[in-house]
PDB file of N, CA, C and O in Angstrom:
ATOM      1  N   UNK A   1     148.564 -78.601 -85.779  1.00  0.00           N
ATOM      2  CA  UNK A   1     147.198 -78.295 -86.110  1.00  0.00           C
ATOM      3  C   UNK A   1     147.166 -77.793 -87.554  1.00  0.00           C
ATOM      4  O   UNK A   1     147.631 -76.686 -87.826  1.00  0.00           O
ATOM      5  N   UNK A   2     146.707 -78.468 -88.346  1.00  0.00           N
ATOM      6  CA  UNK A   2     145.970 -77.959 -89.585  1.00  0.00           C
ATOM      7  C   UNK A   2     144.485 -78.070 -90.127  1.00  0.00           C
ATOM      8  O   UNK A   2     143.611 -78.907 -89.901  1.00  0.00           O
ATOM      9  N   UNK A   3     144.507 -76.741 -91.058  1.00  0.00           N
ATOM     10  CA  UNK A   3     143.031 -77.128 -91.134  1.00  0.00           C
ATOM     11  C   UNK A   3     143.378 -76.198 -92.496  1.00  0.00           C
ATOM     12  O   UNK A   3     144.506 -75.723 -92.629  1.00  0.00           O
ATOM     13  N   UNK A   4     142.458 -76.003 -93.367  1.00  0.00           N
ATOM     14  CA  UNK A   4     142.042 -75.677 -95.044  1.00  0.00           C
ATOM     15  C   UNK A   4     141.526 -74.302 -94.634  1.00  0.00           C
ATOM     16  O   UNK A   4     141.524 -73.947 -93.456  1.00  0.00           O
ATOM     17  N   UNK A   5     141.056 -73.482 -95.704  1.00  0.00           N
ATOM     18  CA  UNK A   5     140.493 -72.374 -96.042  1.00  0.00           C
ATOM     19  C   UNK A   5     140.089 -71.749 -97.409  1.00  0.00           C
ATOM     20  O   UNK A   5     141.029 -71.434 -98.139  1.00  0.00           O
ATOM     21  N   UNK A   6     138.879 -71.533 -97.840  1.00  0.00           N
ATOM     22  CA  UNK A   6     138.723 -71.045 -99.114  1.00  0.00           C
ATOM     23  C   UNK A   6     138.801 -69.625 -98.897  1.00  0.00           C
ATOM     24  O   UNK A   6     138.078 -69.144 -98.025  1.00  0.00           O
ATOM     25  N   UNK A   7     139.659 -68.795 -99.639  1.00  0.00           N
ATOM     26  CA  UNK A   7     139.927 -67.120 -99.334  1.00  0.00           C
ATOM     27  C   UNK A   7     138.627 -66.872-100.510  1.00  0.00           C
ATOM     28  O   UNK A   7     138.171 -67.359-101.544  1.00  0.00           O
ATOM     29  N   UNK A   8     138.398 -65.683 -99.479  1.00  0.00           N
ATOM     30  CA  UNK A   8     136.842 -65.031 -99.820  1.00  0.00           C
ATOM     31  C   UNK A   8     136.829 -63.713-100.157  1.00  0.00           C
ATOM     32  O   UNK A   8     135.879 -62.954-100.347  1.00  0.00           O
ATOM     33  N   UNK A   9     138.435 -63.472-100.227  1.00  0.00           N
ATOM     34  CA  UNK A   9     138.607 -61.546-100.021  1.00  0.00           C
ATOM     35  C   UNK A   9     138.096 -61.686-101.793  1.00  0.00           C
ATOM     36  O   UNK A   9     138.110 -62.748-102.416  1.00  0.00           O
ATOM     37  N   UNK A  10     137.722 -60.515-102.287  1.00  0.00           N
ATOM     38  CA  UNK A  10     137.400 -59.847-103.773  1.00  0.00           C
ATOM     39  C   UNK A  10     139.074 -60.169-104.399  1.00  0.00           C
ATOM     40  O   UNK A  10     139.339 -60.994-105.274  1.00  0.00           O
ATOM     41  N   UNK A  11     139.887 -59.434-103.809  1.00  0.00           N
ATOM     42  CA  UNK A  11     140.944 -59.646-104.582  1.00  0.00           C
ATOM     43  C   UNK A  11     141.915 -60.499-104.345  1.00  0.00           C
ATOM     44  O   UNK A  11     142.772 -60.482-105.228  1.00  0.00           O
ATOM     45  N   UNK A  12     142.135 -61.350-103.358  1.00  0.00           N
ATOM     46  CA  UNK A  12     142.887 -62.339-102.675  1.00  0.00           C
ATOM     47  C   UNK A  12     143.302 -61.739-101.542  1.00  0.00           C
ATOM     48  O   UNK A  12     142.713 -61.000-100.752  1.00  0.00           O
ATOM     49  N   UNK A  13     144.728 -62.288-101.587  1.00  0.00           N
ATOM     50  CA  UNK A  13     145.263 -61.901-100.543  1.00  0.00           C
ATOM     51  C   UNK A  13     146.336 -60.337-100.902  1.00  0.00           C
ATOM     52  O   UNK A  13     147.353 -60.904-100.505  1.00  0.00           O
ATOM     53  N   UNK A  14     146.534 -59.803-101.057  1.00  0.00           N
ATOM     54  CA  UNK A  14     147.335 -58.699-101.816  1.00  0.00           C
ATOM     55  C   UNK A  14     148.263 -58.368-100.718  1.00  0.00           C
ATOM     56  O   UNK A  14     148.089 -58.702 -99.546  1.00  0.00           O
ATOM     57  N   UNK A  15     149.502 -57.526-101.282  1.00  0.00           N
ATOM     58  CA  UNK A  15     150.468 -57.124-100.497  1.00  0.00           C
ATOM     59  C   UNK A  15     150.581 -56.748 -98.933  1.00  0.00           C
ATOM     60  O   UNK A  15     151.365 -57.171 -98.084  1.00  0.00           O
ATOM     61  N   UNK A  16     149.536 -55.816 -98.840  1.00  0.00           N
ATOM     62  CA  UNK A  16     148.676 -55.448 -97.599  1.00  0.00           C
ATOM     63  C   UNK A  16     148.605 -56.675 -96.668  1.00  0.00           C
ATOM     64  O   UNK A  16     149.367 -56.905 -95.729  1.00  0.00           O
ATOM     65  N   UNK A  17     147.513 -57.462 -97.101  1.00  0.00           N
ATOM     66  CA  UNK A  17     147.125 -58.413 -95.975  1.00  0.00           C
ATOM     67  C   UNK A  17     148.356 -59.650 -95.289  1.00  0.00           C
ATOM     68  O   UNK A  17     148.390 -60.178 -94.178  1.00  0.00           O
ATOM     69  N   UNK A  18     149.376 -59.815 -96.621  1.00  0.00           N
ATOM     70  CA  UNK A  18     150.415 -60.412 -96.290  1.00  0.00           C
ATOM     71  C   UNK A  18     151.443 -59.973 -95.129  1.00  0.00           C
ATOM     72  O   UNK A  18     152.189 -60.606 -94.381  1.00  0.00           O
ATOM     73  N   UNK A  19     151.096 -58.354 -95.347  1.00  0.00           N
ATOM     74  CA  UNK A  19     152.133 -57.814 -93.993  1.00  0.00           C
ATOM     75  C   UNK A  19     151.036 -58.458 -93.296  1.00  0.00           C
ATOM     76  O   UNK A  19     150.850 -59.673 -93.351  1.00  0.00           O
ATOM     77  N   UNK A  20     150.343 -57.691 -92.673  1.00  0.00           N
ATOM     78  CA  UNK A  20     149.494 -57.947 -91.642  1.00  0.00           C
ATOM     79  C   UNK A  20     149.573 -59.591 -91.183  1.00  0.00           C
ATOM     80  O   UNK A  20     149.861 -59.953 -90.042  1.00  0.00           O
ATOM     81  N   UNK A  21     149.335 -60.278 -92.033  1.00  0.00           N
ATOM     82  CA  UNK A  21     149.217 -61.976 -91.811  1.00  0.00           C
ATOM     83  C   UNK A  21     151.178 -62.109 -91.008  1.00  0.00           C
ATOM     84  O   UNK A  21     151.535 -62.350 -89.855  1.00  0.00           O
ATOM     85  N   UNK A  22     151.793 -61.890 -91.963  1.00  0.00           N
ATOM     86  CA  UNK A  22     152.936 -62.106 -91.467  1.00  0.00           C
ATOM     87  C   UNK A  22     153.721 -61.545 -89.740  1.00  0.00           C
ATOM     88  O   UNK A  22     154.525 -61.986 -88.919  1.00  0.00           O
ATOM     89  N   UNK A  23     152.759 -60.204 -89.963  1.00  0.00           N
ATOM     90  CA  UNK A  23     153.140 -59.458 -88.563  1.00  0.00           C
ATOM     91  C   UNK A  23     152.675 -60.221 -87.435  1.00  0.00           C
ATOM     92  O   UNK A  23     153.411 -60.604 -86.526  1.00  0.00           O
ATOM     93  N   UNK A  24     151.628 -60.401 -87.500  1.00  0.00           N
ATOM     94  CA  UNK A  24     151.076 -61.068 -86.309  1.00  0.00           C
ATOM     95  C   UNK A  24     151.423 -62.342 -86.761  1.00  0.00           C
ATOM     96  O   UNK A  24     151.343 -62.810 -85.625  1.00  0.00           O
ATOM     97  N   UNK A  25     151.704 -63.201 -87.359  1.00  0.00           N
ATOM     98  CA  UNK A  25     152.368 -64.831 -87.192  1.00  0.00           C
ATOM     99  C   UNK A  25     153.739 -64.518 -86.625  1.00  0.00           C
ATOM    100  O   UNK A  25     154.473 -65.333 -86.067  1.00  0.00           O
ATOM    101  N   UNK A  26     153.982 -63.287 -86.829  1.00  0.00           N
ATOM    102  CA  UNK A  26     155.596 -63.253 -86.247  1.00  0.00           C
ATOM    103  C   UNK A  26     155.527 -63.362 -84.493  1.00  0.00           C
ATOM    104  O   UNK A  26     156.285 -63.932 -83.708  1.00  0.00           O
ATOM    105  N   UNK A  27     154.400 -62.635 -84.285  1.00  0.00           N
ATOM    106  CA  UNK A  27     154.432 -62.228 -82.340  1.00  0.00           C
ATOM    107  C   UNK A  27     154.405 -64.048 -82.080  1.00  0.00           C
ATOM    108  O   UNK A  27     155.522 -64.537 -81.914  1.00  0.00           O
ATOM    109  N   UNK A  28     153.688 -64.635 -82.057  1.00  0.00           N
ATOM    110  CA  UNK A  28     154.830 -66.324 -81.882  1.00  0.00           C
ATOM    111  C   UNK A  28     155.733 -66.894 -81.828  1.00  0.00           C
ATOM    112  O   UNK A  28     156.756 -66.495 -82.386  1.00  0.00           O
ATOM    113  N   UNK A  29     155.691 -67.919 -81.206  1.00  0.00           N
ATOM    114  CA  UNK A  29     157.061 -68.992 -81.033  1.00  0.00           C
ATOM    115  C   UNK A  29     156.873 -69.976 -81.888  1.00  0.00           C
ATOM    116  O   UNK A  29     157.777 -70.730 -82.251  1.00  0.00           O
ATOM    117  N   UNK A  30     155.402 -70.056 -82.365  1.00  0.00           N
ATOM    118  CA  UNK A  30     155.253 -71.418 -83.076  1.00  0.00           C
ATOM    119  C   UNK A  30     155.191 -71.387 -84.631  1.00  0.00           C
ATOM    120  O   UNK A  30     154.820 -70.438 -85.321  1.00  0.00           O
ATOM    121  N   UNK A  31     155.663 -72.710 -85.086  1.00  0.00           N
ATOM    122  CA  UNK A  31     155.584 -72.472 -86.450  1.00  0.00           C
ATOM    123  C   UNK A  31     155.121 -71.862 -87.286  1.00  0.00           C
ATOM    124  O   UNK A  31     156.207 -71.505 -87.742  1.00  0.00           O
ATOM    125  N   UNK A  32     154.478 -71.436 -87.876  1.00  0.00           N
ATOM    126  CA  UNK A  32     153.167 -71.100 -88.642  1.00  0.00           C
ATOM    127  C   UNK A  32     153.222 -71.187 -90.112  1.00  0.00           C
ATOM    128  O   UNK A  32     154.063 -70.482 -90.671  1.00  0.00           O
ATOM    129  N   UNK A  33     152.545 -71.855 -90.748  1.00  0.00           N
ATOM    130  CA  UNK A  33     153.072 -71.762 -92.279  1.00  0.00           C
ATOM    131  C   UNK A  33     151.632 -72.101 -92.752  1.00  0.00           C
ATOM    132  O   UNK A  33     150.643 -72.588 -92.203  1.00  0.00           O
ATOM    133  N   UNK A  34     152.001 -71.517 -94.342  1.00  0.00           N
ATOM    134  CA  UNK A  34     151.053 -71.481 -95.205  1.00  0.00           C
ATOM    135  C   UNK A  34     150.543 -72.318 -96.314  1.00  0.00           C
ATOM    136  O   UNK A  34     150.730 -71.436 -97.152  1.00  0.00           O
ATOM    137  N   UNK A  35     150.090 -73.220 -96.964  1.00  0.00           N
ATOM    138  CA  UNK A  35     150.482 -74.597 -97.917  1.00  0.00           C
ATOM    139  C   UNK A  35     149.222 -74.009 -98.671  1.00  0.00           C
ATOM    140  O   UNK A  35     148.175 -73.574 -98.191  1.00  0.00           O
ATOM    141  N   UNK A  36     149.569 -74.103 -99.806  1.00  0.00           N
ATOM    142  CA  UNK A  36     148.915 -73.699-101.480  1.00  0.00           C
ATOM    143  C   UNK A  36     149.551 -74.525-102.195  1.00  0.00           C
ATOM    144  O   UNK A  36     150.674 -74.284-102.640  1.00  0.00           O
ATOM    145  N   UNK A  37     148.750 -75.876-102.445  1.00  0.00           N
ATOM    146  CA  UNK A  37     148.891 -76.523-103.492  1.00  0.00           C
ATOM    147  C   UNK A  37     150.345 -77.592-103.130  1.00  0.00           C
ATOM    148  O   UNK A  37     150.328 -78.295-102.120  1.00  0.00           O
ATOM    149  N   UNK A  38     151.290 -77.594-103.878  1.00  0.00           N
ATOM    150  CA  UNK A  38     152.647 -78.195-103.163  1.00  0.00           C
ATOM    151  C   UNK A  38     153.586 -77.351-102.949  1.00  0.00           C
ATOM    152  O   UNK A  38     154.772 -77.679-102.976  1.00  0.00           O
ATOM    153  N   UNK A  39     153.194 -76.207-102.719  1.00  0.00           N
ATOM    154  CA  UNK A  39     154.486 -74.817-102.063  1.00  0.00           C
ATOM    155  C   UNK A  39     153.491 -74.762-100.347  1.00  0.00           C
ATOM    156  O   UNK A  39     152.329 -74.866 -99.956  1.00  0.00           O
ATOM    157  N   UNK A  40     154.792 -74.546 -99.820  1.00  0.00           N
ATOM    158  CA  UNK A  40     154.718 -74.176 -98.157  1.00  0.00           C
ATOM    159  C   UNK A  40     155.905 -73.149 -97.950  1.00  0.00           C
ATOM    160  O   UNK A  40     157.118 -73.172 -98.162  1.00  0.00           O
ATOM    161  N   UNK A  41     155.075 -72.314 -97.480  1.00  0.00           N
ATOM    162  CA  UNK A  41     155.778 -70.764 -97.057  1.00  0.00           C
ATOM    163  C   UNK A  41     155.515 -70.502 -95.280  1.00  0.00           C
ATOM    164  O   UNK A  41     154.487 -70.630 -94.615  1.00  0.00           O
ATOM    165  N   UNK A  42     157.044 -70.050 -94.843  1.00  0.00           N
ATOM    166  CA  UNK A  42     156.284 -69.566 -93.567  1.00  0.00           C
ATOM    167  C   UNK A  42     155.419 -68.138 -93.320  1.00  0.00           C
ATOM    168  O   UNK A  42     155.771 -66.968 -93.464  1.00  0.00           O
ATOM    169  N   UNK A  43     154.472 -68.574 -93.001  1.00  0.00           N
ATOM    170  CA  UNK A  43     153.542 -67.495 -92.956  1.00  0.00           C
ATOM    171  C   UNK A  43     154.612 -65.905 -92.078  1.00  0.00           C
ATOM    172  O   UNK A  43     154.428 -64.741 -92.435  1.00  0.00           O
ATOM    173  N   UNK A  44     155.287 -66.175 -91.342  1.00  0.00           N
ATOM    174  CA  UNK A  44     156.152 -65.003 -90.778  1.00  0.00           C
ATOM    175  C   UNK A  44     156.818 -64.040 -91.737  1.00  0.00           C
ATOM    176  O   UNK A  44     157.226 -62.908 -91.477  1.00  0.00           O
ATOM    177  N   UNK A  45     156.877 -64.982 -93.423  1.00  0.00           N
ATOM    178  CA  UNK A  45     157.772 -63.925 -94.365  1.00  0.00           C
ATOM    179  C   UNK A  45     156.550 -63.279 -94.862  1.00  0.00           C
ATOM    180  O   UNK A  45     155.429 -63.778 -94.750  1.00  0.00           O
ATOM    181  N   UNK A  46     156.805 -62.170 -95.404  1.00  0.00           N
ATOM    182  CA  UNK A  46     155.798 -61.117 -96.432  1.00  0.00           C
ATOM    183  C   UNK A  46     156.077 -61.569 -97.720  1.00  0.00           C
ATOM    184  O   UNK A  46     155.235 -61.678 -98.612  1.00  0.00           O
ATOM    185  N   UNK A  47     157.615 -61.911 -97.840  1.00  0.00           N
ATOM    186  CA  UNK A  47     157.782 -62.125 -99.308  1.00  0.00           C
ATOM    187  C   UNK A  47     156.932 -63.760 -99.692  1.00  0.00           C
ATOM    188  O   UNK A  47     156.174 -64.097-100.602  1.00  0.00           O
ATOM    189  N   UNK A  48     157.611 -64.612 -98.295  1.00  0.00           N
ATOM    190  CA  UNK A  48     157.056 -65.763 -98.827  1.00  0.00           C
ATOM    191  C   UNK A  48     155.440 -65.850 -99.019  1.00  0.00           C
ATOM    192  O   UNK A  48     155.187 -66.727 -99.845  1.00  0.00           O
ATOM    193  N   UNK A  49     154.476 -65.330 -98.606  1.00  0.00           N
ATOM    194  CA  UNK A  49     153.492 -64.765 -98.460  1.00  0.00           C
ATOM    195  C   UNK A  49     152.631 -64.810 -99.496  1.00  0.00           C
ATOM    196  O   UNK A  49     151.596 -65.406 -99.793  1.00  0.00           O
ATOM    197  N   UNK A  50     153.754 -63.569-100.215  1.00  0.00           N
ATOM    198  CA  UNK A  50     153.555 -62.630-101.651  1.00  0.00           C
ATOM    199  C   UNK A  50     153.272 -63.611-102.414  1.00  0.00           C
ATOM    200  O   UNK A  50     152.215 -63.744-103.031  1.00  0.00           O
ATOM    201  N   UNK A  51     154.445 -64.549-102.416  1.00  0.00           N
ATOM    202  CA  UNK A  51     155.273 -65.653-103.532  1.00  0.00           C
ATOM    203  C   UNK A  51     153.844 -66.400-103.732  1.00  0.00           C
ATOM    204  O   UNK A  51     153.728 -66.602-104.941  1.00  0.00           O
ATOM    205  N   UNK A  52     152.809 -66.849-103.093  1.00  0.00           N
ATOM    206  CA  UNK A  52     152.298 -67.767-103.229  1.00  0.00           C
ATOM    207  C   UNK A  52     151.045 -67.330-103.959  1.00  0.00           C
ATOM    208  O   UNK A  52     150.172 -68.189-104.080  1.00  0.00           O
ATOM    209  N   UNK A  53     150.767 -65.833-104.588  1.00  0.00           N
ATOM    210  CA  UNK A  53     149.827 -65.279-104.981  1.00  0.00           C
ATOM    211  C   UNK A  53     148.616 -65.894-105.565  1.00  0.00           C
ATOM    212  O   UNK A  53     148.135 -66.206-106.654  1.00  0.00           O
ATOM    213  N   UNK A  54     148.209 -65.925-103.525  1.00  0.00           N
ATOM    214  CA  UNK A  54     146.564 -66.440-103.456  1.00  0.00           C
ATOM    215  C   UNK A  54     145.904 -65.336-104.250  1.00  0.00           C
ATOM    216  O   UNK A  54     146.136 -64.142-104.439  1.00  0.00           O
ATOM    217  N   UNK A  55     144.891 -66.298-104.682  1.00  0.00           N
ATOM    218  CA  UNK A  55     143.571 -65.559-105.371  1.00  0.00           C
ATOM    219  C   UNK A  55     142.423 -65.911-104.838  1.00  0.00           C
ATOM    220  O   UNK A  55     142.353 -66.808-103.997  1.00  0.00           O
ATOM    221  N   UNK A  56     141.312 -65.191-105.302  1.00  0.00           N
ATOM    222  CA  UNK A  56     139.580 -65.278-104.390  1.00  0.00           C
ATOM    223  C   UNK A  56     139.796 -66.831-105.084  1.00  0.00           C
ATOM    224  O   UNK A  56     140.436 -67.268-106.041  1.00  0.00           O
ATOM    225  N   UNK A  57     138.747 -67.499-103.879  1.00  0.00           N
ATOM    226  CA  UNK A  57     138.470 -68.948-104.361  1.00  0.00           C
ATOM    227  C   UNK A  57     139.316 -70.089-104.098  1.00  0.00           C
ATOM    228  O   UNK A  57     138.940 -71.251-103.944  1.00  0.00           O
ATOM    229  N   UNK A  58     140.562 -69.619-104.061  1.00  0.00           N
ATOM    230  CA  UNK A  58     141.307 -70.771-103.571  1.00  0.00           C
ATOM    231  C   UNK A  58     141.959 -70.985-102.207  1.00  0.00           C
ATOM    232  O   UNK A  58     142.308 -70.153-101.370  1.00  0.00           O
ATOM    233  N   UNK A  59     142.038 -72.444-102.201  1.00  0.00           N
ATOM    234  CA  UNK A  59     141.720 -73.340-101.088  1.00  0.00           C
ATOM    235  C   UNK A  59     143.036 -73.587-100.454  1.00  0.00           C
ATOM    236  O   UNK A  59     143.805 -74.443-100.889  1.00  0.00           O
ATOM    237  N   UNK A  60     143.308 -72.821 -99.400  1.00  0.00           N
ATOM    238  CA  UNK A  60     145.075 -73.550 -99.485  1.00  0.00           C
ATOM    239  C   UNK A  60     144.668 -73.696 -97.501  1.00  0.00           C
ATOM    240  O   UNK A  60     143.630 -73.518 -96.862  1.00  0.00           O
ATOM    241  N   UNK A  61     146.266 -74.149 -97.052  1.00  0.00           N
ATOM    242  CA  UNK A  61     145.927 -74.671 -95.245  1.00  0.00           C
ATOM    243  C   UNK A  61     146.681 -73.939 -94.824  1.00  0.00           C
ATOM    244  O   UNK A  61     147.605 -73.331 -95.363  1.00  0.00           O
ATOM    245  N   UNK A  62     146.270 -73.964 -93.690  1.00  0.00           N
ATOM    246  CA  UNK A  62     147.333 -73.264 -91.975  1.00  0.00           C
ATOM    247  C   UNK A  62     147.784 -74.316 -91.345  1.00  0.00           C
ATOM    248  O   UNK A  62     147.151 -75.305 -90.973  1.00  0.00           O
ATOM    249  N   UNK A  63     148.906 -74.074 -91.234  1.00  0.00           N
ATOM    250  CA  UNK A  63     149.891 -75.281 -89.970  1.00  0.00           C
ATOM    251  C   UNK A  63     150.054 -74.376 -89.367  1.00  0.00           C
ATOM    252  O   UNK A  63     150.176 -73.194 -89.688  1.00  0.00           O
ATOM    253  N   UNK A  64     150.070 -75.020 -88.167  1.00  0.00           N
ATOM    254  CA  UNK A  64     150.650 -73.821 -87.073  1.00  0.00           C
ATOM    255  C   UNK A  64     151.064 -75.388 -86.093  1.00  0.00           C
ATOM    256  O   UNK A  64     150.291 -76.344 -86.031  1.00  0.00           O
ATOM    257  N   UNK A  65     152.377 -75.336 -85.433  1.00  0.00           N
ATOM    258  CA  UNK A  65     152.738 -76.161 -84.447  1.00  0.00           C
ATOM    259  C   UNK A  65     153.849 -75.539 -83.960  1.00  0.00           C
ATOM    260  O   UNK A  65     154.754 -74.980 -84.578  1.00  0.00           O
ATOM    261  N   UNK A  66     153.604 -75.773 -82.165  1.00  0.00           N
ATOM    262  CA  UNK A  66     154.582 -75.572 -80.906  1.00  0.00           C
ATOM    263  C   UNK A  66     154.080 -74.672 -80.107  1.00  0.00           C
ATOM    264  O   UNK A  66     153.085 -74.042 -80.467  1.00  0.00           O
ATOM    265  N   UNK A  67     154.588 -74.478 -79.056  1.00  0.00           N
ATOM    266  CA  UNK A  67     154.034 -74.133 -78.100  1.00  0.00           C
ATOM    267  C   UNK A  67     153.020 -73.551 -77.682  1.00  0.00           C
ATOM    268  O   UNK A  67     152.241 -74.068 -76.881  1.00  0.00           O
ATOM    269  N   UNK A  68     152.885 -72.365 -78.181  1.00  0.00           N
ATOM    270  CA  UNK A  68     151.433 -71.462 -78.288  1.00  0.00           C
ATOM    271  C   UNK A  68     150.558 -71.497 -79.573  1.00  0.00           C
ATOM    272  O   UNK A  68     149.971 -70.455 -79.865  1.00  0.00           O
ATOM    273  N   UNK A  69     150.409 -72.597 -80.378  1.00  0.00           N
ATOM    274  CA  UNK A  69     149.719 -73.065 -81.551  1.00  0.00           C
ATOM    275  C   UNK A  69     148.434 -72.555 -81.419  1.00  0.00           C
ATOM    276  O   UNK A  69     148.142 -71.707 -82.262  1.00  0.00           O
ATOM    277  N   UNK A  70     147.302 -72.926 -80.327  1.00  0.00           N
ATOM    278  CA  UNK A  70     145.869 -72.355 -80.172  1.00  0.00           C
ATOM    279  C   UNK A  70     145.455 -70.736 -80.525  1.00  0.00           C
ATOM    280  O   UNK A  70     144.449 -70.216 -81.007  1.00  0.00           O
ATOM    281  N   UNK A  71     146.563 -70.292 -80.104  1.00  0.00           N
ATOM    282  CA  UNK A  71     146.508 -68.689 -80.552  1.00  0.00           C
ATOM    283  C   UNK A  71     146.990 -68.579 -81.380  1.00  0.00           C
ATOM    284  O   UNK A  71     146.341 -67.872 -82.151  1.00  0.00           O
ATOM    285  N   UNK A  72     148.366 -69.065 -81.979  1.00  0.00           N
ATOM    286  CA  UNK A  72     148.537 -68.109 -83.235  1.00  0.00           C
ATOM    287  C   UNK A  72     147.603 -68.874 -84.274  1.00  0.00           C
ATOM    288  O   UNK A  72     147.607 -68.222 -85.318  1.00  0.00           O
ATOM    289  N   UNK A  73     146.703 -70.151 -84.401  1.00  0.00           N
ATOM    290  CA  UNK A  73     146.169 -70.437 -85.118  1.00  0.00           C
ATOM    291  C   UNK A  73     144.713 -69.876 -85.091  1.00  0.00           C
ATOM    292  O   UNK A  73     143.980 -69.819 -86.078  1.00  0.00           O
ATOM    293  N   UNK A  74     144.361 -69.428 -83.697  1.00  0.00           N
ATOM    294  CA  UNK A  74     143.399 -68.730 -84.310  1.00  0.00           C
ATOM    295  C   UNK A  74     143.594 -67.005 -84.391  1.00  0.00           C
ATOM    296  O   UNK A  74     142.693 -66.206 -84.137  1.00  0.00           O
ATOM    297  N   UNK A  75     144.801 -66.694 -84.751  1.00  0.00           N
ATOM    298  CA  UNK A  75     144.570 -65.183 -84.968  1.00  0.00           C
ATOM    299  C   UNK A  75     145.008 -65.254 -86.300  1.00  0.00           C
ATOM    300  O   UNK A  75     144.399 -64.700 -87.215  1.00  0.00           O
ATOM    301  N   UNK A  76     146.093 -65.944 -86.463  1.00  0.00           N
ATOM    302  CA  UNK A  76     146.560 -65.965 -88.726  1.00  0.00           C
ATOM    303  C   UNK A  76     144.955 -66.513 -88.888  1.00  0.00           C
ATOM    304  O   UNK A  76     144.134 -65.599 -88.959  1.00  0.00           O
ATOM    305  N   UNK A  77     144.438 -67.832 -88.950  1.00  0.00           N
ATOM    306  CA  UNK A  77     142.944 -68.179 -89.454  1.00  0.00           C
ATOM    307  C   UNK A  77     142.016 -66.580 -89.591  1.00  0.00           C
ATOM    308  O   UNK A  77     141.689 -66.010 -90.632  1.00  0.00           O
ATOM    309  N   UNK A  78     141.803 -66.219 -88.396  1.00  0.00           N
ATOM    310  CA  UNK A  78     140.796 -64.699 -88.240  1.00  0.00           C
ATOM    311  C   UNK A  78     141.547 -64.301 -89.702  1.00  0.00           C
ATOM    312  O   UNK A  78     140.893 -64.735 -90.650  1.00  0.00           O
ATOM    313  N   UNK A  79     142.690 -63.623 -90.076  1.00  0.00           N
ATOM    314  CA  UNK A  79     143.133 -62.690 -91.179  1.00  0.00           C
ATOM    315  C   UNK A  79     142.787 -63.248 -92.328  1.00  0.00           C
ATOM    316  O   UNK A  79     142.292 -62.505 -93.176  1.00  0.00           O
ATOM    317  N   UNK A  80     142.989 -64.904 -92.684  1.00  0.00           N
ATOM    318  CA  UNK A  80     142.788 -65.065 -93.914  1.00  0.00           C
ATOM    319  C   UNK A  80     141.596 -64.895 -94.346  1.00  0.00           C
ATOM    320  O   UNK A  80     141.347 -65.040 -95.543  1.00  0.00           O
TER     321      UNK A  80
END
């Protein structure tokens, strides 16, 4: 399952929300990753997260695939 997102936060995504995003992609079994542009990070790292330093406005996707995909895609989606 993928799908796009334009981030809407004031300041992007900042250190903060990356734990958080990462914590809860971690309680899964299923893939979960993050794609900005031609870098793909798994959403489970903080660093990889960090690395990809989203900003307001831009458009990047959620993969999420395997077993319990429906949930962890819609609880990482809810954070971004």
């Amino acid at each position: 399952m993928i799908k796009g997102k334009r981030i809407t936060r004031p300041n992007g995504l900042k250190a903060e929300d990356c734990a958080v995003i990462a914590q809860a992609a971690g309680k899964f079994k299923s893939s979960v990753q993050i794609i900005k542009q031609n870098h793909t990070v798994n959403a489970k790292s903080i660093m990889g997260l960090i690395s990809l330093n989203i900003q307001k406005d831009e458009y990047i996707y959620l993969a999420v695939q395997g077993e319990d995909e429906q949930s962890a895609f819609k609880t990482v989606y809810a954070l971004l």
